[in-house]
N, CA, C and O of each residue as an XYZ file, in Angstrom:
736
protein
N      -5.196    -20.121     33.433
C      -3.980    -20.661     32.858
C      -4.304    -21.293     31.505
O      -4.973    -22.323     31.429
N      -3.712    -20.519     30.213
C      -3.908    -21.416     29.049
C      -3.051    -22.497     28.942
O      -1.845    -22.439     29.184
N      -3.833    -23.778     28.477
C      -2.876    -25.127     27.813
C      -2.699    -24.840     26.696
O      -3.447    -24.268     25.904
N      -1.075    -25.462     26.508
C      -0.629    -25.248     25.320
C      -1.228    -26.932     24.330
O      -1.149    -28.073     24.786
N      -1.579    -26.678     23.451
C      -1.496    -27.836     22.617
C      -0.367    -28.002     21.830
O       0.035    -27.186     21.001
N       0.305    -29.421     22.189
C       1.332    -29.382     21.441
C       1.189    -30.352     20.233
O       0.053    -30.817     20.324
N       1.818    -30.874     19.140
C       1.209    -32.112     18.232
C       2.820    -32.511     18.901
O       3.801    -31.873     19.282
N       2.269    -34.513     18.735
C       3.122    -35.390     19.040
C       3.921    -35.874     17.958
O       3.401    -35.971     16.846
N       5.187    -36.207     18.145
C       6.018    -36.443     17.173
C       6.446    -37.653     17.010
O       7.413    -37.763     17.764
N       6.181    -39.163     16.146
C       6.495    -40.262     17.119
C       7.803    -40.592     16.226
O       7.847    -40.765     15.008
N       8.964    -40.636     17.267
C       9.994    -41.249     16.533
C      10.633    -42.171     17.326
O      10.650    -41.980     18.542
N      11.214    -43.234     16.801
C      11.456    -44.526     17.047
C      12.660    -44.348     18.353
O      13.681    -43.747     18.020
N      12.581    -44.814     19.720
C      12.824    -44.751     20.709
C      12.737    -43.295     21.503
O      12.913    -43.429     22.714
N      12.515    -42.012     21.091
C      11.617    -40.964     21.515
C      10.092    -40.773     21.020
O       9.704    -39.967     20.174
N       9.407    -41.598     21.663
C       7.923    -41.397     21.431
C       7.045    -40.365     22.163
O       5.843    -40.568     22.328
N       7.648    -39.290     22.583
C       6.856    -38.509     23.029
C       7.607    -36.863     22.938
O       7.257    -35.932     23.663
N       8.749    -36.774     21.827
C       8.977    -35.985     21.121
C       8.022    -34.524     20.769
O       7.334    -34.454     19.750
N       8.082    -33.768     21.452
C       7.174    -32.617     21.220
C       7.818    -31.466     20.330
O       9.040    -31.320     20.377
N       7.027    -30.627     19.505
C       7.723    -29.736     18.597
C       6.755    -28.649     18.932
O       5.748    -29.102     19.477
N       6.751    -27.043     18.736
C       5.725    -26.134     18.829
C       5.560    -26.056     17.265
O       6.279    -26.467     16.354
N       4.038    -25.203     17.277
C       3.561    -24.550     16.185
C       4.389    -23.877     15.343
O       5.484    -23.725     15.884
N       4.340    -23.399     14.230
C       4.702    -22.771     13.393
C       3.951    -21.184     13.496
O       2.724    -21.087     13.509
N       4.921    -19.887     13.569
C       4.135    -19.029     13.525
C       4.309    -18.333     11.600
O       5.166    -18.908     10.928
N       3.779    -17.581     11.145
C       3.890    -17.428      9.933
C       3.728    -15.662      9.753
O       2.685    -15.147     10.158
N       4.686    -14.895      9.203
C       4.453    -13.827      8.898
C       4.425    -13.207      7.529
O       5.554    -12.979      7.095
N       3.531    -12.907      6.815
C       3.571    -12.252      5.063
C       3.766    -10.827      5.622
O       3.221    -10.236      6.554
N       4.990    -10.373      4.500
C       4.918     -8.898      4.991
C       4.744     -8.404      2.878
O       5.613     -8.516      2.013
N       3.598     -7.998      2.769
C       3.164     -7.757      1.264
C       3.063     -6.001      1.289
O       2.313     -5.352      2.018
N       3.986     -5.480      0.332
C       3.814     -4.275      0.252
C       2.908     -4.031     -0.573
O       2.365     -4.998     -1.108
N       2.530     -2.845     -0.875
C       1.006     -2.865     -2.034
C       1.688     -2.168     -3.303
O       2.723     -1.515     -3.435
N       0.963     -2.462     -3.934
C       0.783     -2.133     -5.915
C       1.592     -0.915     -5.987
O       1.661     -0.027     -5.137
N       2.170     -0.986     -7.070
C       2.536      0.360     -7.333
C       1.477      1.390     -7.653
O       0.858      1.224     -8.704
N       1.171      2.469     -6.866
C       0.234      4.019     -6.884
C       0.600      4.534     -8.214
O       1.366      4.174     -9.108
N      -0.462      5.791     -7.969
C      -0.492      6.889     -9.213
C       0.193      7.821     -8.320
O       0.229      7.723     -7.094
N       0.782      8.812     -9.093
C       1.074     10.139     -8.274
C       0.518     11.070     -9.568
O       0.675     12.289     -9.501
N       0.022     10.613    -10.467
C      -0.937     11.790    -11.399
C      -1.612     12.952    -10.809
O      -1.717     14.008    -11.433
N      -2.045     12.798     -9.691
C      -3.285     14.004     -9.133
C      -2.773     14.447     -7.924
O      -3.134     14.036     -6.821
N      -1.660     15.559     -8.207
C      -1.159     16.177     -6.625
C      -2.127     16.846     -6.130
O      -1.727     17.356     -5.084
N      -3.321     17.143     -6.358
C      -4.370     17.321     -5.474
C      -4.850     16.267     -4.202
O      -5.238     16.324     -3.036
N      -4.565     15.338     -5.194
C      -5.180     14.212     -4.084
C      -4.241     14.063     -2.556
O      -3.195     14.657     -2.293
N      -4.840     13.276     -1.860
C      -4.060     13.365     -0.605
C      -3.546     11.423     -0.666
O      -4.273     10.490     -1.008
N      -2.312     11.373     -0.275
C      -1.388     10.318      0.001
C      -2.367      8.949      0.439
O      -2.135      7.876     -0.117
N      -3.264      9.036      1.274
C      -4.218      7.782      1.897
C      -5.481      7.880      0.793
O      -6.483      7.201      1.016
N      -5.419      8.764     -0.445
C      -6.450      8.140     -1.006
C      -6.203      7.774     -2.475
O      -7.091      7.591     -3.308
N      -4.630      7.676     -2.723
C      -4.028      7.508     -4.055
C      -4.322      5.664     -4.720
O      -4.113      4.608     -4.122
N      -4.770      5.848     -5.893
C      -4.966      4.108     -5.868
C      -3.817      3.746     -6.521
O      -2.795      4.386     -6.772
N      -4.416      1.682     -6.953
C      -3.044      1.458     -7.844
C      -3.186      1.709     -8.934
O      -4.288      1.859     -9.462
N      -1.679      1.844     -9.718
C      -1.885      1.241    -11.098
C      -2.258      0.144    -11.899
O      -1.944     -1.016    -11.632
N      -2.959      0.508    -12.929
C      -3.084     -0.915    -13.706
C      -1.772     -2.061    -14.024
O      -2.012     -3.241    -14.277
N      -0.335     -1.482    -13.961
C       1.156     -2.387    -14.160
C       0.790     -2.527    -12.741
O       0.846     -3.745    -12.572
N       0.385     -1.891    -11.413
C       0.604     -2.581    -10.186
C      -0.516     -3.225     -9.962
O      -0.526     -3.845     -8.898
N      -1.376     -3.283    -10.546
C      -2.458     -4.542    -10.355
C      -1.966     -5.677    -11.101
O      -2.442     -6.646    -10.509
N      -1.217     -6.131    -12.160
C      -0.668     -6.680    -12.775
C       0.011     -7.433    -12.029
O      -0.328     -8.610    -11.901
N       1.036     -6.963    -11.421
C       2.410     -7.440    -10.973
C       2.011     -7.974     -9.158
O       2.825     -8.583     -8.463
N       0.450     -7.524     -8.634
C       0.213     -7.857     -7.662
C      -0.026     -9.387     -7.719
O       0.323    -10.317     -6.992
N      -0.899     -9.276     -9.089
C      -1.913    -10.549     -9.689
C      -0.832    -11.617     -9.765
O      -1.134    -12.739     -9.358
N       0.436    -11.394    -10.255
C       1.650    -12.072    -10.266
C       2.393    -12.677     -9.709
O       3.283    -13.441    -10.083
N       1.973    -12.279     -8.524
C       2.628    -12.559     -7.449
C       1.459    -13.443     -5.962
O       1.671    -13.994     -4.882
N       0.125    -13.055     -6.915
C      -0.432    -13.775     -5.811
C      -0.330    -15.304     -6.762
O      -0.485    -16.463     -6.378
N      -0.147    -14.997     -7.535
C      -0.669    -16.583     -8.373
C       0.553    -17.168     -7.811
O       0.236    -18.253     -7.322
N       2.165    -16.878     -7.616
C       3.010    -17.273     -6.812
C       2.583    -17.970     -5.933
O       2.530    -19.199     -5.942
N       2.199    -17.161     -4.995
C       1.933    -17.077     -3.539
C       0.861    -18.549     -3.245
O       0.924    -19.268     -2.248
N      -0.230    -18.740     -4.591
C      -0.742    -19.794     -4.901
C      -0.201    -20.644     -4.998
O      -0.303    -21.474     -4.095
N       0.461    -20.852     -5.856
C       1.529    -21.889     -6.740
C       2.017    -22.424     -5.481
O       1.947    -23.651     -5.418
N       2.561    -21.752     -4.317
C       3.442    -22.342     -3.393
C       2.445    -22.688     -1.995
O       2.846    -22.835     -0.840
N       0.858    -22.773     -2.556
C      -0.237    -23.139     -1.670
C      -0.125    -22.017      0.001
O      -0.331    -22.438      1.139
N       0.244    -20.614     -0.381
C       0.564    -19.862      0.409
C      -0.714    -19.511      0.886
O      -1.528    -19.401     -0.030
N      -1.261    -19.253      2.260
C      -2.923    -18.919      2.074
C      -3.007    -18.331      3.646
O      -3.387    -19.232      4.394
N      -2.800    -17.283      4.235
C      -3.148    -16.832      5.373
C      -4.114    -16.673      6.090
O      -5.070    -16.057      5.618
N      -4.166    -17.085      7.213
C      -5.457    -17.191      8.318
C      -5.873    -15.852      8.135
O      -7.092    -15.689      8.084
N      -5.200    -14.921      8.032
C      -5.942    -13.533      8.691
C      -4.958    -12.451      7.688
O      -3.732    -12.491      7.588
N      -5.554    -11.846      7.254
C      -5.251    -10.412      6.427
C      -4.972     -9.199      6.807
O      -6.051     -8.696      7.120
N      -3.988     -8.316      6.983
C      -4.137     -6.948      7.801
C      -3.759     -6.091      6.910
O      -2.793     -6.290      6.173
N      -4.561     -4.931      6.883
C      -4.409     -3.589      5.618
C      -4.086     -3.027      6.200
O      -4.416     -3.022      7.386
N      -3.084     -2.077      5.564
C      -3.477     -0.167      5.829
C      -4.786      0.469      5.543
O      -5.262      0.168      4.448
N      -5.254      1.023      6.046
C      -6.231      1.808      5.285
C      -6.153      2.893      4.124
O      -7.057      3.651      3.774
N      -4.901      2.799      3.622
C      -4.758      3.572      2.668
C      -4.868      3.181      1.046
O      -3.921      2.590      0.527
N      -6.181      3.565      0.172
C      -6.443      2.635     -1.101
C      -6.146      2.272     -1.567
O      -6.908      1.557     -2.219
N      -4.431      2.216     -1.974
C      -3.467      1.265     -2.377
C      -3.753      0.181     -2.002
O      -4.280     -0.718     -2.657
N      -3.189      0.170     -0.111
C      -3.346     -0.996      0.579
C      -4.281     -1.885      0.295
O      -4.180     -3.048     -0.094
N      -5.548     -0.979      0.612
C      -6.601     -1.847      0.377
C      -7.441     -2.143     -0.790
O      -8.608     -2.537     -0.769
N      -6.507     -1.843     -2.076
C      -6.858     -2.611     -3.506
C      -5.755     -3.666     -3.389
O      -6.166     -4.751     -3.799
N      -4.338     -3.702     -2.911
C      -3.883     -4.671     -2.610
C      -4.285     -6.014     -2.257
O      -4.321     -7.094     -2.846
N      -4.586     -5.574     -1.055
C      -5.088     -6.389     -0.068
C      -6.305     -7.278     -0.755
O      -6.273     -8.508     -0.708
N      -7.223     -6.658     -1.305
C      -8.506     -7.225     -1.918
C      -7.754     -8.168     -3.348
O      -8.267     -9.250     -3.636
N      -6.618     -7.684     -4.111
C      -6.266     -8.454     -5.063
C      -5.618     -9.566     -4.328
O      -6.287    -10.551     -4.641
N      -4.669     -9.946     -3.513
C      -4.081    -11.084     -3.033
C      -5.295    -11.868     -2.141
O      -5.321    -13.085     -2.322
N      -6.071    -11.448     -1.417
C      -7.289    -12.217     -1.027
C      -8.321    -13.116     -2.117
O      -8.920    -14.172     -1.917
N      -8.262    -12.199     -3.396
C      -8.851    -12.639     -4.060
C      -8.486    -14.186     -5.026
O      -9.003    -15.260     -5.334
N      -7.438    -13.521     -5.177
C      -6.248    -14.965     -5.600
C      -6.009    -15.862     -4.617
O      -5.541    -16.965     -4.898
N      -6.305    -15.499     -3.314
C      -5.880    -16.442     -3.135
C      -7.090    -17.555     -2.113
O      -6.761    -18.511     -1.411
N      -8.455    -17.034     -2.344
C      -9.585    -17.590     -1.959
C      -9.864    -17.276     -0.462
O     -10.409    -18.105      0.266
N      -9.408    -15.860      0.037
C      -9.485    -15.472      1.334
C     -10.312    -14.635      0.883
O     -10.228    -13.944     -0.132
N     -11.558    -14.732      2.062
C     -12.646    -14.152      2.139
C     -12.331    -12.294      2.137
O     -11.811    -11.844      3.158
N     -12.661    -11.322      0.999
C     -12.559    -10.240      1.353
C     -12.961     -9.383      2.469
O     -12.300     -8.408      2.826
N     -14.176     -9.804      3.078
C     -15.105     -9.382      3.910
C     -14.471     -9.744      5.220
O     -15.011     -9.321      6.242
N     -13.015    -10.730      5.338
C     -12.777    -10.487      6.204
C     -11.365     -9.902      6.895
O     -10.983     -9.948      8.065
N     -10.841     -9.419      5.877
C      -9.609     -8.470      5.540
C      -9.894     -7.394      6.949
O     -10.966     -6.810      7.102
N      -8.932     -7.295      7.739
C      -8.904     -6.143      8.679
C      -8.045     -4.963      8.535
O      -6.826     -5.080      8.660
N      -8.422     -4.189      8.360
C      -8.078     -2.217      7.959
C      -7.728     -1.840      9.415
O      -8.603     -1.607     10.250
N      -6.131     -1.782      9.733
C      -5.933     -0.746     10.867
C      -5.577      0.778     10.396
O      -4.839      0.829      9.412
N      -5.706      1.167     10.569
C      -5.110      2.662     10.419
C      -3.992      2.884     11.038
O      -3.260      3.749     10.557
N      -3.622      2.269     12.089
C      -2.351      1.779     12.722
C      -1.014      1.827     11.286
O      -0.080      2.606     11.096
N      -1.412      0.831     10.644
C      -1.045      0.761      9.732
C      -0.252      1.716      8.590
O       0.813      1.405      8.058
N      -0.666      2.385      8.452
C      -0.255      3.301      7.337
C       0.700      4.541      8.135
O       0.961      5.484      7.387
N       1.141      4.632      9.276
C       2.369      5.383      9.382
C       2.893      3.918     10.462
O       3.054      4.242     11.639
N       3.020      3.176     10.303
C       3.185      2.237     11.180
C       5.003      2.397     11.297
O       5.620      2.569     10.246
N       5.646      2.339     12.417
C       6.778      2.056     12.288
C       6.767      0.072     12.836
O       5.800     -0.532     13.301
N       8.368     -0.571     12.516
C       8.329     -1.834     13.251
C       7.740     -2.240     14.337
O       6.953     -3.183     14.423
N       8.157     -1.444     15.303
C       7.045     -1.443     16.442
C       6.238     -1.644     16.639
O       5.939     -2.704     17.188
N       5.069     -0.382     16.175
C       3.585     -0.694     15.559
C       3.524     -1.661     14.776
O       2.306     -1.749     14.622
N       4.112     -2.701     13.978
C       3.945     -4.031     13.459
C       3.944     -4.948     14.404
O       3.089     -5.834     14.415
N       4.408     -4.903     14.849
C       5.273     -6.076     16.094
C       4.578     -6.152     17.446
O       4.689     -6.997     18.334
N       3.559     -4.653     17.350
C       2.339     -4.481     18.482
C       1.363     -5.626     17.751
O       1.097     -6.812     17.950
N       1.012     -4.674     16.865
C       0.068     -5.834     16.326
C      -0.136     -7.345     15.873
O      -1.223     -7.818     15.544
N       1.098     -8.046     15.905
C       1.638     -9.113     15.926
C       1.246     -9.714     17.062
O       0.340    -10.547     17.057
N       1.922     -9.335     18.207
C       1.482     -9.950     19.688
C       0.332     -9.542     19.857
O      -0.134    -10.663     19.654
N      -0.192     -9.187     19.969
C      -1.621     -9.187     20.040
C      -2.179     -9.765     19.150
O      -3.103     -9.023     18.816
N      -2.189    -10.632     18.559
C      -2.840    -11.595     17.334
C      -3.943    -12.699     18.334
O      -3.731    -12.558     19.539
N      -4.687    -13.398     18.104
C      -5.228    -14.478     18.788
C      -3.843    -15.742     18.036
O      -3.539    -15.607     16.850
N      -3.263    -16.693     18.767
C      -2.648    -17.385     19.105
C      -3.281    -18.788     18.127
O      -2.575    -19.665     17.631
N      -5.094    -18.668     18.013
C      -5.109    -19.805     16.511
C      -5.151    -19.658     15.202
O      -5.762    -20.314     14.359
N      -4.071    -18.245     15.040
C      -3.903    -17.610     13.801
C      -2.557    -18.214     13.626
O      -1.629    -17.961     14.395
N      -2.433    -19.210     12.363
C      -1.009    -19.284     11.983
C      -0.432    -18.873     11.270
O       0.677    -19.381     11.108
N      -0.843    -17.669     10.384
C      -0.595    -17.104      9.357
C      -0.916    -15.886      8.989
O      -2.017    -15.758      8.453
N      -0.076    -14.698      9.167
C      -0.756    -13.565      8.627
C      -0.119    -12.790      8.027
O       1.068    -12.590      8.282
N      -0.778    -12.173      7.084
C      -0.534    -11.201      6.125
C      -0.254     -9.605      6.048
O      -1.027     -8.940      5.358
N       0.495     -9.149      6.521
C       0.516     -7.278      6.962
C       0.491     -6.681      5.684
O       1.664     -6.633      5.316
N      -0.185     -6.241      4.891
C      -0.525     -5.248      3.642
C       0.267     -3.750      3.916
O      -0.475     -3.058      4.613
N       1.076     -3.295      3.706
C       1.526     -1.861      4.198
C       2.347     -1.240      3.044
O       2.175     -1.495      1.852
N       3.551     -0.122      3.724
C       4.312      0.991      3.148
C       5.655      0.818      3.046
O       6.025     -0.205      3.621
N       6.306      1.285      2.656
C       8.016      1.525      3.184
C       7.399      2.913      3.551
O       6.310      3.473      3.429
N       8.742      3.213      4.106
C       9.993      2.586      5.069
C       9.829      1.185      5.618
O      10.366      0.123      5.306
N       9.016      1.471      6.436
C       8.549      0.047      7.329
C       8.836     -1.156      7.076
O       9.503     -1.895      7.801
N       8.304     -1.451      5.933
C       8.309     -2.938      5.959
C       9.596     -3.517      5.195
O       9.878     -4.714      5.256
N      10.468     -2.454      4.367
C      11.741     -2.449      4.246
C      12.495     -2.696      5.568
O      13.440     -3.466      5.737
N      11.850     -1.837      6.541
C      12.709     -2.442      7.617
C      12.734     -3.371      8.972
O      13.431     -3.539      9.972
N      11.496     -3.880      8.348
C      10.967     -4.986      8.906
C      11.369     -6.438      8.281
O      11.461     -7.429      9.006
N      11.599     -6.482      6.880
C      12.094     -7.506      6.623
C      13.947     -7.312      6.627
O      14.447     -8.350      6.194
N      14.951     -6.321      6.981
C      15.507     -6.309      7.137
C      15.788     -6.660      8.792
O      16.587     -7.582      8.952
N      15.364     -6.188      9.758
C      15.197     -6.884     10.902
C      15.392     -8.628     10.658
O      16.353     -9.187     11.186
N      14.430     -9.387      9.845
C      14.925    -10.979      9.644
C      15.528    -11.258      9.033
O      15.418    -12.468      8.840
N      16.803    -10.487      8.072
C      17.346    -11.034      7.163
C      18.833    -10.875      7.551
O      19.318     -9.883      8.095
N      19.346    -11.763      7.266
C      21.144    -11.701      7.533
C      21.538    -10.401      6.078
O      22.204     -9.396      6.328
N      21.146    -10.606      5.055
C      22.049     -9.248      3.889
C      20.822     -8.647      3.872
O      19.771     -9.197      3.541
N      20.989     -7.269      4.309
C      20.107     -6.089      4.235
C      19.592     -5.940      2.645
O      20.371     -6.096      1.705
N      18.128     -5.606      2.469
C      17.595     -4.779      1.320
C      17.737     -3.365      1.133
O      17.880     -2.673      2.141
N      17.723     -2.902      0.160
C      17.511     -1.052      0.012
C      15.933     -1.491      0.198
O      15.706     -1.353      1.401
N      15.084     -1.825     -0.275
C      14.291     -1.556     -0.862
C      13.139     -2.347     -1.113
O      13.116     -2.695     -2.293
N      12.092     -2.801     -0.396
C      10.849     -4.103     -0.684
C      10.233     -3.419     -1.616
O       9.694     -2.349     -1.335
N      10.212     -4.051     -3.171
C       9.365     -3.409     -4.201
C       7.827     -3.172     -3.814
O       7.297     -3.568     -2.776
N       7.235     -2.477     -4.810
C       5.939     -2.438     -4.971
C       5.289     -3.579     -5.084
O       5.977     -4.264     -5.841
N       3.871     -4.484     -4.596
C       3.744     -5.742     -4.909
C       4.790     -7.096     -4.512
O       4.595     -8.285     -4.765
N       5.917     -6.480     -3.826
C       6.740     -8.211     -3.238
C       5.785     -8.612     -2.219
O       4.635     -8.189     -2.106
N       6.471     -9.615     -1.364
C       6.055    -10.532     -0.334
C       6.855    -10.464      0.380
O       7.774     -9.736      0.006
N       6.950    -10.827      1.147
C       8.031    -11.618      2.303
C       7.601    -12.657      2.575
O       6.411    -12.794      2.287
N       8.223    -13.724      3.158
C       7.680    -14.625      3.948
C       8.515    -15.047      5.386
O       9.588    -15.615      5.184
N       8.252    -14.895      6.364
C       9.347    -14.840      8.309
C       8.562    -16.273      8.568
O       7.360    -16.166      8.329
N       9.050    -17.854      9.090
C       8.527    -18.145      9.819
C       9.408    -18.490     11.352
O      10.599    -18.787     11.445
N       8.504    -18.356     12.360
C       8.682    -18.546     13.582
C       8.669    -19.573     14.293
O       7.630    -20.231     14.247
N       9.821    -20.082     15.210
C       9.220    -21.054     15.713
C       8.938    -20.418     17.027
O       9.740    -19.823     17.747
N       7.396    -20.684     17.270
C       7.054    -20.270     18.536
C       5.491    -20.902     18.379
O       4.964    -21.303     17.341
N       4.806    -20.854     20.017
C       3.289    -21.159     19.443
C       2.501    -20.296     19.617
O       1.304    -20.512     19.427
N       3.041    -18.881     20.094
C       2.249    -18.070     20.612
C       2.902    -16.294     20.099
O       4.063    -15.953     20.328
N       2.236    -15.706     19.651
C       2.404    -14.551     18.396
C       3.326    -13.430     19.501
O       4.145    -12.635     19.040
N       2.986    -13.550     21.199
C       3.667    -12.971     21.887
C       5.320    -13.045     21.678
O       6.150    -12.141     21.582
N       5.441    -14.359     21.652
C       6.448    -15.133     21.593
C       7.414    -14.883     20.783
O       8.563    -14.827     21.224
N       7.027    -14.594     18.852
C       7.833    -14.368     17.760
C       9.029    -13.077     17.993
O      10.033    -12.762     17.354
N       8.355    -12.512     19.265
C       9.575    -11.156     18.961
C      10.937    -11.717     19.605
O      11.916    -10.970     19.610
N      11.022    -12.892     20.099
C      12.086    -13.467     21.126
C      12.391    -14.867     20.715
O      13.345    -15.466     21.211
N      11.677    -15.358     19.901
C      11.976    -16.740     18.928
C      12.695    -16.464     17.556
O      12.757    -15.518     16.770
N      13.489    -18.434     17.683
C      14.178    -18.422     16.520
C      12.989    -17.869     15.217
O      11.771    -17.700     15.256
N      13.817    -17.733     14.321
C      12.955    -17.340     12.779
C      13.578    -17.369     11.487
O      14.802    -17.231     11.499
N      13.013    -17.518     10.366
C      13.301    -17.303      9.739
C      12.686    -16.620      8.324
O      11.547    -16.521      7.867
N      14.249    -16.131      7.787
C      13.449    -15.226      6.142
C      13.063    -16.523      5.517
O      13.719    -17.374      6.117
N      12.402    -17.037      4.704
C      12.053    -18.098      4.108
C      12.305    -17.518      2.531
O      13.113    -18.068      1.782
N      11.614    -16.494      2.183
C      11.843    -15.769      1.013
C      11.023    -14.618      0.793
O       9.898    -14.388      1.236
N      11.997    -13.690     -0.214
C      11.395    -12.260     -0.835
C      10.799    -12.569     -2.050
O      11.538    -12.341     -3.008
N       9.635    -13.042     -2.340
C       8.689    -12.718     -3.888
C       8.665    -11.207     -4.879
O       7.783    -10.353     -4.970
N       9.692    -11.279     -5.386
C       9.541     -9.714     -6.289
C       8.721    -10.257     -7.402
O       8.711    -11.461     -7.661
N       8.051     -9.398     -8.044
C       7.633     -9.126     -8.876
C       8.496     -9.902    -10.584
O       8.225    -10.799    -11.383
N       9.769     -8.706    -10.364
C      10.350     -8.598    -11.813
C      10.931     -9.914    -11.781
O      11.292    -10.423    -12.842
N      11.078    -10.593    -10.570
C      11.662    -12.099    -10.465
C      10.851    -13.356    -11.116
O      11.236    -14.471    -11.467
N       9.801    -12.838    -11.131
C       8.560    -14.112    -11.594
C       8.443    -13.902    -13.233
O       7.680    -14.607    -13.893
């Protein structure tokens, strides 16, 4: 049987006021690609130099607002994971410990939302690096006015109240905010 740890809340005639954890979801699409070399194949296209730019832009955001995730998750596709390595880098998360699913890169919501619950539970923060469709419709899933469209390089930010990552698919939540690019 796991104990939950809860933190105590002390307020003046409820002194034993309990609140749960905060769960935290980044949903970061990656850099805008090349499509220069139709030889090449789709999982090995990198970014552009304007989408390394506008990534860099957005992590310094992501800074600015002391944004900093326990745990990192890529696609394995080289976009992703020049992405992934630029917002880690900005934002003082260890590259080396960035995790590459392959899951990832045809992932529908689902396959997000697998990998979600299955998180270890002293992760409060994580980062999904991926594609559209998906994550267009993944942050449409938390949002009351639908997007067309999560740019190249945005963010998301979902938080949860729940204490346990099982938990977020059935807890309150919220959009907190979309980081575009052309917005900064």
């Amino acid at each position: 049987m796991a104990i939950i740890k809860k933190k105590r809340l002390f307020v003046s005639e409820q002194p034993f006021l309990y609140f749960y954890t905060m769960k935290q979801l980044l949903i970061a699409r990656h850099a805008k690609s090349s499509w220069n070399d139709f030889s090449m194949e789709d999982h090995e296209r990198p970014i552009l130099e304007k989408g390394r730019k506008k990534s860099e832009k957005v992590t310094a955001a992501l800074k600015q607002k002391k944004i900093l995730p326990d745990l990192i998750i890529s696609s394995t596709a080289k976009r992703a994971k020049e992405t992934a390595a630029i917002l880690a880098n900005g934002l003082g998360y260890p590259i080396d410990k960035i995790r590459y699913e392959k899951t990832i890169y045809h992932a529908d919501t689902d396959d997000i939302f697998n990998e979600l619950f299955a998180l270890d539970d002293s992760i409060a923060s994580v980062m999904v690096v991926g594609h559209n469709p998906t994550l267009t419709d993944l942050v449409n899933h938390f949002s009351k006015t639908m997007i067309d469209n999560l740019p190249t390089s945005a963010v998301a930010a979902v938080t949860f109240k729940a204490d346990k990552w099982e938990k977020t698919g059935s807890s309150k939540f919220k959009l907190k905010f979309i980081m575009r690019p052309c917005e900064l």
